[in-house]
VMD Tcl script that draws the C-alpha trace (Angstrom):
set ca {
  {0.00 0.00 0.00}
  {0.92 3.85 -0.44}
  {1.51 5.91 2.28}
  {-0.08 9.12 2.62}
  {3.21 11.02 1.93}
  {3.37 9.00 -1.22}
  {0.20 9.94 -2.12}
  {0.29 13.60 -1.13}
  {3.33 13.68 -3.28}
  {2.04 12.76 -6.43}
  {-1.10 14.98 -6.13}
  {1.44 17.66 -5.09}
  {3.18 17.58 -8.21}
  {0.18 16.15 -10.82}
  {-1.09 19.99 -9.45}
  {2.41 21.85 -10.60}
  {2.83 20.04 -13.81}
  {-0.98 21.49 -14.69}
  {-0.24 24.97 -13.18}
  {3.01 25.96 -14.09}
  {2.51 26.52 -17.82}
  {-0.68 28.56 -16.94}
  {1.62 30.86 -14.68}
  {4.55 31.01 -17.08}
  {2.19 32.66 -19.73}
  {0.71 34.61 -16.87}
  {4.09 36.08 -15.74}
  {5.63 35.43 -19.03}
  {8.54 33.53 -17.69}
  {9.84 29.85 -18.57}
  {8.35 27.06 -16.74}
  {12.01 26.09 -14.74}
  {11.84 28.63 -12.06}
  {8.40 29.09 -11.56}
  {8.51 24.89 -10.81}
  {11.31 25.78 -8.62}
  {9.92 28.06 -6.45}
  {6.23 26.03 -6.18}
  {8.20 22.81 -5.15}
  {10.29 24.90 -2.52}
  {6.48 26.79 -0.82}
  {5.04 22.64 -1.11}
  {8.31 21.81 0.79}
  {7.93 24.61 3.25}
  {4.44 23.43 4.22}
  {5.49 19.85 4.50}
  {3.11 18.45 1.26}
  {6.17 17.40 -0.26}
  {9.73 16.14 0.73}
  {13.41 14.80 -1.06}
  {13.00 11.82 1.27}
  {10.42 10.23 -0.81}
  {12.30 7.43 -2.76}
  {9.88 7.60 -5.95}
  {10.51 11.29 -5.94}
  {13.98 11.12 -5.77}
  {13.98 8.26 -8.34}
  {11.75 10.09 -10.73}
  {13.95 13.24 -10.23}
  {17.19 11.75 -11.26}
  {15.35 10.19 -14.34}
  {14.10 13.55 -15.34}
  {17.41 15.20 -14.59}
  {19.04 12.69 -17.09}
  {16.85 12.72 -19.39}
  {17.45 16.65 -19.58}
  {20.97 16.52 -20.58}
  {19.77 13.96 -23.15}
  {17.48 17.03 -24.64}
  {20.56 19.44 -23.84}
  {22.24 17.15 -26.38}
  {19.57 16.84 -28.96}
  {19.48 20.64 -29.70}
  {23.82 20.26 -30.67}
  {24.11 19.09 -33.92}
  {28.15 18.65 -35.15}
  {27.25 18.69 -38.45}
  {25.70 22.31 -38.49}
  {28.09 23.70 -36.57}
  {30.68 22.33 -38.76}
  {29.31 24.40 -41.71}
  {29.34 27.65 -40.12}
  {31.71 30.08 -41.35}
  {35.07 29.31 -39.84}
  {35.24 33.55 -38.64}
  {32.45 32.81 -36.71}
  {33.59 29.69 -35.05}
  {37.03 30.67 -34.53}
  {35.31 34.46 -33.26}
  {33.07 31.58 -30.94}
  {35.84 29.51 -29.78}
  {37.66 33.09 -28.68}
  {34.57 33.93 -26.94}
  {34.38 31.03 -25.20}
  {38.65 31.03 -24.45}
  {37.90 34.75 -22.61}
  {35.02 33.99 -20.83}
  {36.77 31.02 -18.79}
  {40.03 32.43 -18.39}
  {38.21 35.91 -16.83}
  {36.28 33.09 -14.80}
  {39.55 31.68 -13.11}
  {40.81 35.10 -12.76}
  {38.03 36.51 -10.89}
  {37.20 33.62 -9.02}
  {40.46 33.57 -7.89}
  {40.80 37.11 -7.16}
  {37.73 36.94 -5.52}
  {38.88 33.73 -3.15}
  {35.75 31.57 -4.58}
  {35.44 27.77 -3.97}
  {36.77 25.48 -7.09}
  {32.71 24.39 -7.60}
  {31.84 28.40 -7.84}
  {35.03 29.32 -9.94}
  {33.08 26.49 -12.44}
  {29.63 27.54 -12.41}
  {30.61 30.91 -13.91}
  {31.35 30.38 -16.92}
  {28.87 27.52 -17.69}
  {26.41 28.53 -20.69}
  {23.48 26.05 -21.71}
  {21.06 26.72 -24.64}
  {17.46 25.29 -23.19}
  {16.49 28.52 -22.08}
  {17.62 30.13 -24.98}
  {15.79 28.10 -27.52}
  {12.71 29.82 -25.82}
  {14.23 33.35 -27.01}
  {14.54 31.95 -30.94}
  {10.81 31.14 -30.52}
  {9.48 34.52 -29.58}
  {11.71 36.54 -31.77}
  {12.71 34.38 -34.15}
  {16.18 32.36 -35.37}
  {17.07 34.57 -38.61}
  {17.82 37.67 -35.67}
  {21.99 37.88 -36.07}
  {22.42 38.24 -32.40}
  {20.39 35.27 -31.64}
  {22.70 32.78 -33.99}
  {25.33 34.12 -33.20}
  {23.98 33.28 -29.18}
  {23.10 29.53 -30.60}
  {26.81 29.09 -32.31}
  {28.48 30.08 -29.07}
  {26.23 28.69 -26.90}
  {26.43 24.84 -28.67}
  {30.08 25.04 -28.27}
  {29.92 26.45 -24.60}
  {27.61 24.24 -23.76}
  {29.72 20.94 -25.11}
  {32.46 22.67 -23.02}
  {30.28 22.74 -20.20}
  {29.24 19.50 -20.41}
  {32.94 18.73 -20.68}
  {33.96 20.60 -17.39}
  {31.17 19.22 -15.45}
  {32.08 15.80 -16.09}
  {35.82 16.70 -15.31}
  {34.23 18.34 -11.91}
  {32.47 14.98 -10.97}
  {35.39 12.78 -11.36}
  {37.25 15.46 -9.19}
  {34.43 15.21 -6.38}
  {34.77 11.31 -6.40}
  {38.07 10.34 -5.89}
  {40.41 10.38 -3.01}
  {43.72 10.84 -4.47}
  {45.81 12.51 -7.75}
  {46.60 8.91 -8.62}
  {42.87 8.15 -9.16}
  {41.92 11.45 -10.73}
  {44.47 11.37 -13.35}
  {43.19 7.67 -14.22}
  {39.92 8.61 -14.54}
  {40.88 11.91 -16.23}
  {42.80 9.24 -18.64}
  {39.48 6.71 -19.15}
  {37.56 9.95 -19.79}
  {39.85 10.83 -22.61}
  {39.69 6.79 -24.19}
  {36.13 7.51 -24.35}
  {35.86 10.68 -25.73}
  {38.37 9.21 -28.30}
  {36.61 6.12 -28.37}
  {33.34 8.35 -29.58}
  {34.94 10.62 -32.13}
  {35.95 7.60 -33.79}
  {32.19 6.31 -33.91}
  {31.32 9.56 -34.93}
  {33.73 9.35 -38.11}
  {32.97 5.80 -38.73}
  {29.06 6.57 -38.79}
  {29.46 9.71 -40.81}
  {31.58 7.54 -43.28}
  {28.85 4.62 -43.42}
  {25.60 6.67 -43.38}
  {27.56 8.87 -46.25}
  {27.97 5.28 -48.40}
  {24.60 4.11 -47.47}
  {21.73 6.87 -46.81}
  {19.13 4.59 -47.12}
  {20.54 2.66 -43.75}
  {18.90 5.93 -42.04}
  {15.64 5.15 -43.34}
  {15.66 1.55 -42.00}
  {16.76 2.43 -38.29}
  {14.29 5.11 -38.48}
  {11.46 4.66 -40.95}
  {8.68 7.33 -41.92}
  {5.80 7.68 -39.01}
  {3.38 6.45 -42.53}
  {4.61 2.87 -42.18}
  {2.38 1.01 -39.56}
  {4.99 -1.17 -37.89}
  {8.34 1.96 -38.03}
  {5.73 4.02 -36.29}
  {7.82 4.39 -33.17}
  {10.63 3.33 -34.39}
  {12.51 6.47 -34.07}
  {11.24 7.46 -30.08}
  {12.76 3.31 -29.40}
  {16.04 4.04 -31.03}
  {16.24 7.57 -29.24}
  {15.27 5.93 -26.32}
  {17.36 2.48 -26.13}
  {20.19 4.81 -27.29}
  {20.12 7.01 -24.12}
  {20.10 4.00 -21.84}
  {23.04 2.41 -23.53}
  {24.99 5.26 -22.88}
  {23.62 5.76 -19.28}
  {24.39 1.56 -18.66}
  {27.91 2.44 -20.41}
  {28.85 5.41 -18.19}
  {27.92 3.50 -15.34}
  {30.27 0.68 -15.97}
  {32.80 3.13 -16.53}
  {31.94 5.22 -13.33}
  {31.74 8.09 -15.58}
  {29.51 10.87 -15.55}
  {25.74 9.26 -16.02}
  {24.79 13.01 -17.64}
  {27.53 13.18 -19.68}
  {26.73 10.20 -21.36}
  {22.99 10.97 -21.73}
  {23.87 14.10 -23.53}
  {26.39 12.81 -26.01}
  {23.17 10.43 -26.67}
  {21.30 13.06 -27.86}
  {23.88 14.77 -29.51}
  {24.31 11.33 -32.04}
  {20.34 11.46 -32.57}
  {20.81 14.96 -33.60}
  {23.70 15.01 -35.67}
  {22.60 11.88 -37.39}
  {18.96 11.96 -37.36}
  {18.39 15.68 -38.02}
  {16.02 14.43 -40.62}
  {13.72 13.26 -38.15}
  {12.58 17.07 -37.08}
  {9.11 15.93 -35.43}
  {11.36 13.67 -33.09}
  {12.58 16.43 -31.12}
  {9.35 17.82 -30.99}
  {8.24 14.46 -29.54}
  {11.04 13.42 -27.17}
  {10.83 17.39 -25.63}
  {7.23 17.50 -25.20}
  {7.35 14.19 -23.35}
  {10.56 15.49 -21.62}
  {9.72 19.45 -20.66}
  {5.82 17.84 -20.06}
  {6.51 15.45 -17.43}
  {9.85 14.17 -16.04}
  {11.74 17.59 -16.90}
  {9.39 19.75 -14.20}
  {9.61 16.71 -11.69}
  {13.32 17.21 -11.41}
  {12.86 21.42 -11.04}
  {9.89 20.28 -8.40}
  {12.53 18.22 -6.78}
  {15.35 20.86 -7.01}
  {12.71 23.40 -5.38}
  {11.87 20.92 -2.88}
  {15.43 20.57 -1.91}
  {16.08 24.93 -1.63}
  {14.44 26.15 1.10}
  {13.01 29.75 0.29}
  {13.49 30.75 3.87}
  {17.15 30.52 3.56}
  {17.45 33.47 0.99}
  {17.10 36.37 3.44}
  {20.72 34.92 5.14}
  {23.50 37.71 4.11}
  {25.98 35.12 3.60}
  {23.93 33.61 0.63}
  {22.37 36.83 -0.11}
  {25.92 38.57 -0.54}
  {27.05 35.18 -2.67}
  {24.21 35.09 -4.86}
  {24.81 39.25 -6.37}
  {28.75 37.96 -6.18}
  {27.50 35.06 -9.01}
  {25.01 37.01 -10.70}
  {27.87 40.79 -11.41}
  {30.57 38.11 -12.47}
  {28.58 35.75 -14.74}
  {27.64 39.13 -16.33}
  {30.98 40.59 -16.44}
  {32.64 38.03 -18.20}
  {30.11 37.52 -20.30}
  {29.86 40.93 -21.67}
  {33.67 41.29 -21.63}
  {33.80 38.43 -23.47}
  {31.18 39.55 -26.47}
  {33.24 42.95 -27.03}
  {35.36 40.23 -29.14}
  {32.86 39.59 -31.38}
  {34.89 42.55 -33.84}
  {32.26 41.90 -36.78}
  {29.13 42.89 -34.70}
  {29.07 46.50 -34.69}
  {25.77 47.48 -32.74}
  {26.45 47.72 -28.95}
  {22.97 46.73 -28.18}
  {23.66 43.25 -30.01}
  {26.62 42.53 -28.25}
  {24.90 43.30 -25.17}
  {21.72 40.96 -26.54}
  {24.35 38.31 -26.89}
  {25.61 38.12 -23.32}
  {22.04 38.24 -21.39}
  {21.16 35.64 -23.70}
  {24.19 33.70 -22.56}
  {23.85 34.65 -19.32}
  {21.13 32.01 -18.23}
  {22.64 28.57 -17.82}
  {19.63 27.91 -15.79}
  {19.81 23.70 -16.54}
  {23.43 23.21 -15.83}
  {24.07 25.37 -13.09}
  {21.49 23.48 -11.04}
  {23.08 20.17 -12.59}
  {26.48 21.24 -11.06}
  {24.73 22.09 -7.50}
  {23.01 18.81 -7.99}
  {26.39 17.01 -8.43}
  {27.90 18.68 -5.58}
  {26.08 18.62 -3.13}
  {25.36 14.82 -3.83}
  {29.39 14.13 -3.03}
  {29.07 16.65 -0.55}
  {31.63 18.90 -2.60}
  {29.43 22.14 -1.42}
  {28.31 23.93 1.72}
  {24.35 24.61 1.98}
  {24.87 28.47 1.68}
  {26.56 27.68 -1.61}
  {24.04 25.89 -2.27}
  {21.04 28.24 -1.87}
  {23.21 30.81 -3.61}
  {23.65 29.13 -7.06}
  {20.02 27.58 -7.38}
  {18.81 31.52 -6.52}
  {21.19 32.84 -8.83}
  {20.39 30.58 -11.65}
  {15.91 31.64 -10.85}
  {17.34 35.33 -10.75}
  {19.41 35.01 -13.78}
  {16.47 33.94 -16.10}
  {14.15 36.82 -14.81}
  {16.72 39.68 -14.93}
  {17.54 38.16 -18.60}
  {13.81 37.60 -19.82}
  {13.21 41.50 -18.84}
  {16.09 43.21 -19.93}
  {16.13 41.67 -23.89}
  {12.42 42.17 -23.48}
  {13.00 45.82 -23.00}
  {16.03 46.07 -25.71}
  {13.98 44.14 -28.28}
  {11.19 46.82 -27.72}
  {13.33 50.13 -28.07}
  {14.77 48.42 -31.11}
  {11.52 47.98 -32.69}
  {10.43 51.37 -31.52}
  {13.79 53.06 -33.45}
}
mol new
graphics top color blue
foreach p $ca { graphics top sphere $p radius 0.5 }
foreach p [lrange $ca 0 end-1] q [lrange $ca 1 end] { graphics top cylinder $p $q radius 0.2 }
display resetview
């Protein structure tokens, strides 16, 4: 039988999954931190807690399977055809943005886990800017080049960061460190070999994924996407790797392979952002207690993250020599500037090898909700003046 906290717990939650895009479109902000901040006020009042198991379960699941839609919107291939000005222009971007990271952080005497959060950049939240103002805007692909790449790097760093928090000794780190670089090998190689073979034989794409029209291919596609992201989550396991790093090169292969397939990503987010996505943020929430945030030494932390994730942001955009309008380059860093998924993934990761304090803690999962807002208003305000000149 279920206990009552089971079952308050799943009404709890059933509730935010059928509010939270009501309020979004009332406040006009993305679903994430409004889920945040309703799982944190059920927390408060005791409806729901981190110490149920099918919670906890259901929020690593839904954690997971956002890096695997974190890796469905990089595709190589695209990326690959850019202009080489703007990816070497991206690359310096991305160069200046961490070193002013470990120069600041150190200046500023931050913990190793901080110095890392500020430079992270993810692109979820930004695919939400591409919808309301559309993709052909310069400043937003521009923001999609550099953000795939930081966002790989990211991915990158925060797998480096979890074999860091795990071991117990140089000796281990720099064998893990070692594996990590097999398999990355180890996958550019499959990477090559499957661009070679679906180059000689096109049709083989059809066959693993046939056309929704054929009766028994119908879900074809969602079983390969699917059986695809538990291989690599069963892989990374065995090779005490980073689960999430493996779940988003997973998606990364279905896009860069199976770009064809456009109604796939459609598919795998809506089932992703409509239910296991929001149970991770209601978990996150859940965990951050909103009563906390008044504390100076969080308080003071959090504006420390939020003026130098800015700072080296926009810093970093004055390189960008071929964009002449200031307002652009200043577009380009608040749309970087809300990393809103992996910042939370990093918290998530530390504090679960207890490689954070609790004030550090609160800070980034506030910073990340604050970040989003402040971002959401500002190019809201920029995008009108522009339309008004």
């Amino acid at each position: 039988m279920y206990s009552s906290d089971s079952i308050s717990t799943i009404l709890a939650v059933s509730l935010v999954l059928v509010l939270s895009p009501h309020l979004s479109r009332l406040l006009r902000l993305p679903t994430a931190p409004i889920e945040i901040i309703l799982g944190s006020i059920l927390a408060i009042f005791g409806i729901i807690s981190v110490e149920n198991d099918n919670f906890s379960l259901l929020s690593d699941v839904g954690f997971l399977y956002l890096m695997f839609l974190a890796g469905l919107e990089v595709n190589l291939k695209s990326i690959f055809k850019m202009p080489r000005v703007y990816i070497i222009k991206s690359l310096y971007f991305l160069l200046v943005m961490w070193s002013l990271a470990f120069i600041l952080g150190i200046a500023f005497n931050l913990e190793t886990f901080l110095i890392l959060v500020l430079p992270l950049i993810s692109i979820g939240i930004l695919a939400t800017l591409s919808k309301e103002y559309g993709k052909e805007l310069r400043w937003i692909k521009m923001a999609f080049l550099v953000g795939t790449l930081g966002e790989v790097l990211s991915i990158v760093a925060l797998t480096i960061f979890e074999a860091y928090s795990t071991v117990s000794s140089t000796e281990e780190f720099v064998a893990k460190i070692a594996l990590l670089v097999i398999f990355l090998s180890a996958i550019v190689i499959l990477y090559l070999l499957f661009k070679r073979i679906f180059w000689w034989y096109p049709e083989l794409k059809t066959v693993l994924m046939p056309s929704n029209k054929i009766t028994d291919g119908r879900y074809q596609d969602l079983r390969l996407a699917i059986g695809l992201f538990f291989i690599m989550i069963a892989i990374m396991m065995q090779l005490h790797l980073e689960v999430a790093f493996g779940a988003f090169i997973a998606g990364m292969f279905i896009s860069t392979f199976f770009h064809h397939k456009k109604e796939l990503e459609e598919r795998m987010s809506s089932f992703g952002f409509g239910f296991l996505v929001p149970v991770f943020f209601i978990h996150v929430g859940a965990s951050f207690d909103l009563r906390n945030i008044f504390i100076s030494d969080i308080l003071i932390t959090t504006l420390l993250i939020l003026f130098l994730m800015f700072s080296i942001r926009l810093i970093a955009a004055f390189t960008l020599s071929f964009i002449k309008e200031k307002s652009q380059i200043v577009l380009i860093a608040f749309s970087l500037y809300m990393p809103l998924t992996l910042m939370i993934a990093v918290a998530t990761i530390a504090k679960l090898h207890s490689g954070i304090n609790e004030f550090d803690y609160y800070a980034v999962i506030l910073a990340s909700i604050l970040e989003v807002i402040i971002s959401m208003l500002v190019i809201k305000i920029l995008m009108r003046e522009k339309k008004t000149t």
